[in-house]
C-alpha positions as CSV (number, residue, x, y, z in Angstrom):
1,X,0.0,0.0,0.0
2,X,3.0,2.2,0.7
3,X,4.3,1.6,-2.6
4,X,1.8,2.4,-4.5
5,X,1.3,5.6,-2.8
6,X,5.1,6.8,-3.2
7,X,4.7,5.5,-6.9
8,X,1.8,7.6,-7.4
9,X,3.2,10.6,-5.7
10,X,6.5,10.3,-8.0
11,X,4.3,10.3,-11.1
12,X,2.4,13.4,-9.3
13,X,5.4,15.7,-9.1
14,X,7.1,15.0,-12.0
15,X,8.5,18.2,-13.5
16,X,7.3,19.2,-17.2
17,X,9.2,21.8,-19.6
18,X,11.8,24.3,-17.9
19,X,10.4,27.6,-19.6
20,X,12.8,31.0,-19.3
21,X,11.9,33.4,-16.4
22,X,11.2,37.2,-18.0
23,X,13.8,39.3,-16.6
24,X,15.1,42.9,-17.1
25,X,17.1,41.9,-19.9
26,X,14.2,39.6,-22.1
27,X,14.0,39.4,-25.4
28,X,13.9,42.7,-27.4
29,X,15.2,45.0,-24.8
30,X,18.6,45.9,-26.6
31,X,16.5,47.3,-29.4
32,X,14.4,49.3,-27.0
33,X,17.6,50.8,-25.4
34,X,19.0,51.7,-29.2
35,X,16.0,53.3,-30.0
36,X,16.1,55.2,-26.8
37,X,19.8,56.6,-27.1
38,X,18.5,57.6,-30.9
39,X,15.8,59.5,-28.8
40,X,17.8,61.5,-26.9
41,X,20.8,61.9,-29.4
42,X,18.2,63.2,-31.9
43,X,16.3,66.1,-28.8
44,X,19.8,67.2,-27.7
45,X,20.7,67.6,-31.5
46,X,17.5,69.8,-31.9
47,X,18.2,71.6,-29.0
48,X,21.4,73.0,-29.7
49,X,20.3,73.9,-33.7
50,X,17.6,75.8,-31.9
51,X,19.9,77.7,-29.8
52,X,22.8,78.1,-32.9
53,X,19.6,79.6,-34.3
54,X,18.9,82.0,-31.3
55,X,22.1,82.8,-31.6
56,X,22.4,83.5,-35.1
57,X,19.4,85.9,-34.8
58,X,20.7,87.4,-32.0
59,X,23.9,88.4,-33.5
60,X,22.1,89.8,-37.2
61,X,19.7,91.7,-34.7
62,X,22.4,93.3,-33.4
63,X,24.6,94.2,-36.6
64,X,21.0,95.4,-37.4
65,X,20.9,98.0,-34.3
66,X,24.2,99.1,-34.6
67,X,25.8,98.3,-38.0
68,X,28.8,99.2,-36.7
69,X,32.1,96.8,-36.1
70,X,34.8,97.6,-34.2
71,X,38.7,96.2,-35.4
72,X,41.4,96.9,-33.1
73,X,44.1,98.5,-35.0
74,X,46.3,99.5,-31.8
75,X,46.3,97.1,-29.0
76,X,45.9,98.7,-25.6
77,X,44.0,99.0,-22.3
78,X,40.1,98.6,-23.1
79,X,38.9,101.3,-20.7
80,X,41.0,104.0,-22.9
81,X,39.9,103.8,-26.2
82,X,40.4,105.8,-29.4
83,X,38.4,105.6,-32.3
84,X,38.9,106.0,-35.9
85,X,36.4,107.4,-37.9
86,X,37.1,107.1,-41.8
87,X,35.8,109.9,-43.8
88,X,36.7,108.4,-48.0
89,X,35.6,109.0,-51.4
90,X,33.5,111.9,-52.8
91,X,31.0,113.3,-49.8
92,X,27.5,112.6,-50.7
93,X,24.6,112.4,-47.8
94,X,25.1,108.0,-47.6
95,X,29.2,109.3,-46.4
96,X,27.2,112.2,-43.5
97,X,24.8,109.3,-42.2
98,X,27.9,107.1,-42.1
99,X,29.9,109.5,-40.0
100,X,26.4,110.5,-37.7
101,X,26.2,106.9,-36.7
102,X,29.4,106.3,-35.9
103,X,29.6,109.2,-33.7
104,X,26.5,107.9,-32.1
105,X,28.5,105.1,-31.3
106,X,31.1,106.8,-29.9
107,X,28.7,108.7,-27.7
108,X,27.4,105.5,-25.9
109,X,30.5,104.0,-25.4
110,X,31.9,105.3,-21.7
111,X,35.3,104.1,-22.6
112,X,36.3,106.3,-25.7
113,X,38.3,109.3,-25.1
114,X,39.1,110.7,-28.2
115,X,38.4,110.6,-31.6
116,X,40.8,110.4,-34.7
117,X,38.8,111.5,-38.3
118,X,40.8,109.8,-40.8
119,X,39.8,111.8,-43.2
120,X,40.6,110.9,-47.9
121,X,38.4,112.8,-49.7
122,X,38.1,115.4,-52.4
123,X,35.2,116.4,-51.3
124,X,31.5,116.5,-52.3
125,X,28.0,117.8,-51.8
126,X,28.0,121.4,-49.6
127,X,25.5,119.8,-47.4
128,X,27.2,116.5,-46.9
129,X,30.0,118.6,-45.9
130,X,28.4,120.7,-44.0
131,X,26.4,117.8,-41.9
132,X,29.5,115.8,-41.1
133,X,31.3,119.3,-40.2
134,X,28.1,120.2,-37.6
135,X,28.3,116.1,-36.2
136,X,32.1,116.5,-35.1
137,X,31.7,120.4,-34.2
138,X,28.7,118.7,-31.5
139,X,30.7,115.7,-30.0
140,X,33.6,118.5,-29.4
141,X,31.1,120.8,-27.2
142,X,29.1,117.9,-26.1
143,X,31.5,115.5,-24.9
144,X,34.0,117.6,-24.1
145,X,36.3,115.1,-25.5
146,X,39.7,115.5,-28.3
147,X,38.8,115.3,-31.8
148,X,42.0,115.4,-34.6
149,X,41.9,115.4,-38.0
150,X,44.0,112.9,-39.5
151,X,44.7,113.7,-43.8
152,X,45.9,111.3,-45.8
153,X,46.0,111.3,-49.7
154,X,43.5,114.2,-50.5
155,X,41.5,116.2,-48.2
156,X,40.8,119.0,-50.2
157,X,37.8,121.2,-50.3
158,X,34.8,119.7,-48.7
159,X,37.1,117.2,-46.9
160,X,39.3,120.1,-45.4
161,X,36.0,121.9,-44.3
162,X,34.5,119.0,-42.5
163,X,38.2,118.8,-40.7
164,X,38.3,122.1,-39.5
165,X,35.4,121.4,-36.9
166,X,38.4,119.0,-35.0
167,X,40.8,120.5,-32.7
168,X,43.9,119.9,-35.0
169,X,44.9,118.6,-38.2
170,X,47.7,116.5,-39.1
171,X,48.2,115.5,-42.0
172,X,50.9,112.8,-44.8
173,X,53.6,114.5,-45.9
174,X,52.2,113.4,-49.5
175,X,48.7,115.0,-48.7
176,X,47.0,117.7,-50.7
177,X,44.5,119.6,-49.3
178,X,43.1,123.4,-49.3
179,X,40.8,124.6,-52.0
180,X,38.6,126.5,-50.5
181,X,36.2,127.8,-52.9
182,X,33.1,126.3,-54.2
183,X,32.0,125.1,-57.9
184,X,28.6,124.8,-60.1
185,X,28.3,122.8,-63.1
186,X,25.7,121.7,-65.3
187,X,25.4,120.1,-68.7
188,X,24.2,122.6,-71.7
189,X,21.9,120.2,-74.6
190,X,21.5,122.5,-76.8
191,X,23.2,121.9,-80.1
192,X,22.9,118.4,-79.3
193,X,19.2,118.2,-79.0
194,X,18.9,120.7,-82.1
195,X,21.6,120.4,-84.7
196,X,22.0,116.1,-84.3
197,X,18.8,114.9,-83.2
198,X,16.4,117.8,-84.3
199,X,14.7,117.6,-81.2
200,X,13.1,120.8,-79.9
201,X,12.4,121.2,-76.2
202,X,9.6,122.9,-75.2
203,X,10.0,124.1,-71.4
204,X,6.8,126.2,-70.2
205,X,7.3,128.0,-67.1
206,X,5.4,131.0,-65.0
207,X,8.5,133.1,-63.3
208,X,11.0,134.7,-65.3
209,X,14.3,133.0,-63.4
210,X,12.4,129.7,-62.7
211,X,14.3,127.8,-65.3
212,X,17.5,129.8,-64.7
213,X,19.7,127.9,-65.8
214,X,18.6,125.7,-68.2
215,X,20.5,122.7,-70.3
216,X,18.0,123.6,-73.4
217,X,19.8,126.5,-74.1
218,X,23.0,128.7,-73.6
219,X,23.1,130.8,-70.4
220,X,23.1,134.9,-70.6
221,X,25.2,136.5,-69.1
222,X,22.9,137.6,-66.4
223,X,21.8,134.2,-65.9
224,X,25.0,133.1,-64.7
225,X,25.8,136.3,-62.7
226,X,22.6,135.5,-60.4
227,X,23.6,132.3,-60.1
228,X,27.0,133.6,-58.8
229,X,24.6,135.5,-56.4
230,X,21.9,133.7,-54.6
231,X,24.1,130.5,-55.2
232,X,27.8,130.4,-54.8
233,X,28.4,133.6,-53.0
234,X,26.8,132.4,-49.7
235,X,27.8,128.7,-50.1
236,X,31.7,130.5,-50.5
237,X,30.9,132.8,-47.6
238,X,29.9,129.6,-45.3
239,X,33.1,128.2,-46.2
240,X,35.4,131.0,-45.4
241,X,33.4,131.5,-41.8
242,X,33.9,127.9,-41.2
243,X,37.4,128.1,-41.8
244,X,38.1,131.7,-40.2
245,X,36.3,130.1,-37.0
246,X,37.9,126.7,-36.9
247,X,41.2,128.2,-37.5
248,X,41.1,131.7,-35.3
249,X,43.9,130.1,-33.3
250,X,46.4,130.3,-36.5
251,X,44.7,132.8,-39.3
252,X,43.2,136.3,-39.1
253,X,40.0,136.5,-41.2
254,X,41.3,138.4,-43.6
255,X,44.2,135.9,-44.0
256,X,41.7,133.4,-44.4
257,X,40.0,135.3,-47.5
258,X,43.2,135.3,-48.8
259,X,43.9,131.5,-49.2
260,X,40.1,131.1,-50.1
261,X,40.6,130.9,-53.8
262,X,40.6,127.6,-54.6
263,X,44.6,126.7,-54.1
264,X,45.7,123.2,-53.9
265,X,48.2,123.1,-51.5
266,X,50.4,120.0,-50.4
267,X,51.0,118.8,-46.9
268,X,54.3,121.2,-46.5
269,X,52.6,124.3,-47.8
270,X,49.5,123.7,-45.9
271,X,51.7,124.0,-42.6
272,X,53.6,126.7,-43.6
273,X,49.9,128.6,-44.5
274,X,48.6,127.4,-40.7
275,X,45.9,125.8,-42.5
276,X,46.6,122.3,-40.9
277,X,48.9,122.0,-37.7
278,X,51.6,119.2,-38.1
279,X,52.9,117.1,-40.5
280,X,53.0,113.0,-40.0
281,X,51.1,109.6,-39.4
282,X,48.6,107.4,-37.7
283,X,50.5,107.2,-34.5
284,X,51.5,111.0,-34.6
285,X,47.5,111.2,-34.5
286,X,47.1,108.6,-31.8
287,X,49.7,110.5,-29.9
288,X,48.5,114.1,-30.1
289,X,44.8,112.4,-29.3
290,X,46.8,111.1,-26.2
291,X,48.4,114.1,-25.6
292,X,44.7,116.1,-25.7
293,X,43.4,113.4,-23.4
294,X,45.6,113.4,-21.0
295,X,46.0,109.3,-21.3
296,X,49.2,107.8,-21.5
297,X,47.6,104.3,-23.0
298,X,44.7,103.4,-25.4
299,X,43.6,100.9,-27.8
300,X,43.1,102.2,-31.0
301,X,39.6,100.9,-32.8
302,X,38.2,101.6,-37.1
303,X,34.7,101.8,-37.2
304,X,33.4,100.0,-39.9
305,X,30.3,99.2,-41.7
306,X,28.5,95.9,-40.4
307,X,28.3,93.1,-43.6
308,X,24.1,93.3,-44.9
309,X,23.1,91.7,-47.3
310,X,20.3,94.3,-48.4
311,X,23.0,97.0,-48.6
312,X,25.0,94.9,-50.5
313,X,22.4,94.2,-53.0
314,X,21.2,97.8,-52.9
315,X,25.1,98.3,-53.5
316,X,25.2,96.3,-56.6
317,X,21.8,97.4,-58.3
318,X,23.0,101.0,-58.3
319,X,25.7,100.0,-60.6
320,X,23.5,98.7,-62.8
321,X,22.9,102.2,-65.3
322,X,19.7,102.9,-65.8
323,X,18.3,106.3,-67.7
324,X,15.0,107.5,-65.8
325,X,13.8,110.7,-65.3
326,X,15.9,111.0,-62.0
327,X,18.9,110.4,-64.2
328,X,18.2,113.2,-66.2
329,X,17.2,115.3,-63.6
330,X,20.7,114.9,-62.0
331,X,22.3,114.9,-65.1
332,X,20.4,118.3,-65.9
333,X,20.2,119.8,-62.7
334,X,23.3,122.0,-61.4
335,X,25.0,120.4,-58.7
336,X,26.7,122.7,-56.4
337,X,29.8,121.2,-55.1
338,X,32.8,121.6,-52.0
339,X,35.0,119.4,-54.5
340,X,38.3,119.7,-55.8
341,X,38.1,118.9,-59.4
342,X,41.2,118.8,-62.0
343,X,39.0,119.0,-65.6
């Protein structure tokens, strides 16, 4: 009876299949934790081209706002700082808005002490001239801070009357500057129009000077001497008093007058006339801005124009010719000038 109990209890127990216990590591978890890493690689990835594109906004906003860079040209202590302003090519109002946001600049920033305007220019428009000439005249009284005239090249004409608003001028032994005097010019179609293309303006017009002068026909005498009247006269006069004030420390006024007839006059000759101060370079500038400061260290920055795109498309449709009726209008219109001009 035993027996066949303990028999029967053997067959009871008997084990069947061993089957595999599920564990952290079953079947198909490797894939899970590949996928995973994927996951995260792929979120941090995201991230930072999210905040490369913050960035990236960021830093166009802010060549946006100030469109200004600075380049170090003169390493040196960053809490004394001189700035270069560059005043090239012929002065139209794109080279006054230039120099009115730059100064601007040089305004906000605590740590300038002194400007430098390096100035290469024949000169231009009166009223470019005259704006870049009142923007340097107000940083002078306003910030009570040294402003020199730096000359390289030419500085003649408009470019010698926006540097007499500094407190000197130096200038390259090579420079030419001076002519103080203004010009008119206009283009005459007459015989053109008439004798080779037989076209005959017809200009109607209520006012007997309102076309004076006109490119249809050859000016009168008279024509042109009230143009010397109500045009260049006071445009020659606001010359000479800019001159006669921003040089009252070396010229009489009536020495002035003198040397306003539209001489050309090189570095040396300048000096020797007192129409500019001192004769060298860059660092004589930096030094005498120094000097006026009363600093015996700074670094030396160049403002320059901020890369934009728009501008430089703007930049390359203008020089792309195209004859409109603005075209003609400048090309007809008499353009009274602070330029230095060898015809």
């Amino acid at each position: 009876m035993d027996f066949e109990q303990n028999e029967n209890m053997s067959q009871a127990v008997e084990p069947g299949p061993v089957k595999p216990i599920a564990g952290p590591y079953g079947k198909g978890t490797g894939w899970k934790i590949f996928y995973g890493i994927v996951l995260a690689l792929s979120i941090l990835a995201n991230l930072a081209l999210f905040m490369i594109l913050i960035g990236v906004v960021a830093l166009f906003a802010t060549a946006q706002q100030r469109d200004i860079n600075e380049e170090v040209i003169r390493d040196g202590p960053r809490a004394n700082k001189i700035v270069v302003i560059p005043l090239e090519g012929i002065i139209q109002s794109e080279q006054a808005e230039d120099v009115y946001k730059q100064i601007k600049v040089a305004r906000e920033d605590k740590h300038v002490k002194g400007v430098i305007l390096r100035v290469s220019s024949p000169g231009g428009t009166i009223s470019g001239s005259d704006q870049i000439y009142n923007e340097i005249r107000k940083y002078r009284e306003e910030e009570g801070k040294p402003v020199v005239a730096f000359m390289q090249g030419i500085a003649a004409s408009g470019g010698y009357y926006t540097s007499v608003a500094c407190d000197q001028i130096i200038a390259e032994p090579t420079t030419y500057t001076g002519s103080i005097g203004v010009m008119m010019g206009h283009f005459v179609l007459e015989g053109l129009l008439k004798d080779k293309l037989g076209i005959l303006p017809v200009i109607l017009t209520e006012g007997e000077k309102k076309d004076w002068p006109s490119s249809f026909q050859e000016p009168t005498e008279e024509q042109l001497q009230y143009l010397r009247d109500r045009i260049l006269t006071p445009a020659y006069e606001r010359f000479v008093e800019i001159v006669t004030e921003g040089r009252k420390e070396s010229l009489t006024p009536d020495r002035v007058r003198e040397l306003a007839d539209g001489s050309i006059l090189v570095a040396g000759q300048a000096k020797a006339e007192r129409l500019i101060d001192e004769i060298g370079y860059l660092d004589d500038a930096i030094e005498l801005v120094k000097s006026l400061a009363e600093i015996e260290k700074a670094r030396v920055v160049e403002y320059r124009k901020a890369f934009s795109l728009a501008r430089f498309l703007t930049a390359e449709s203008k020089g792309l010719f195209k004859f409109d009726r603005t075209t003609l209008y400048e090309l007809t219109t008499p353009q009274v000038l602070y330029l230095w001009k060898v015809d």
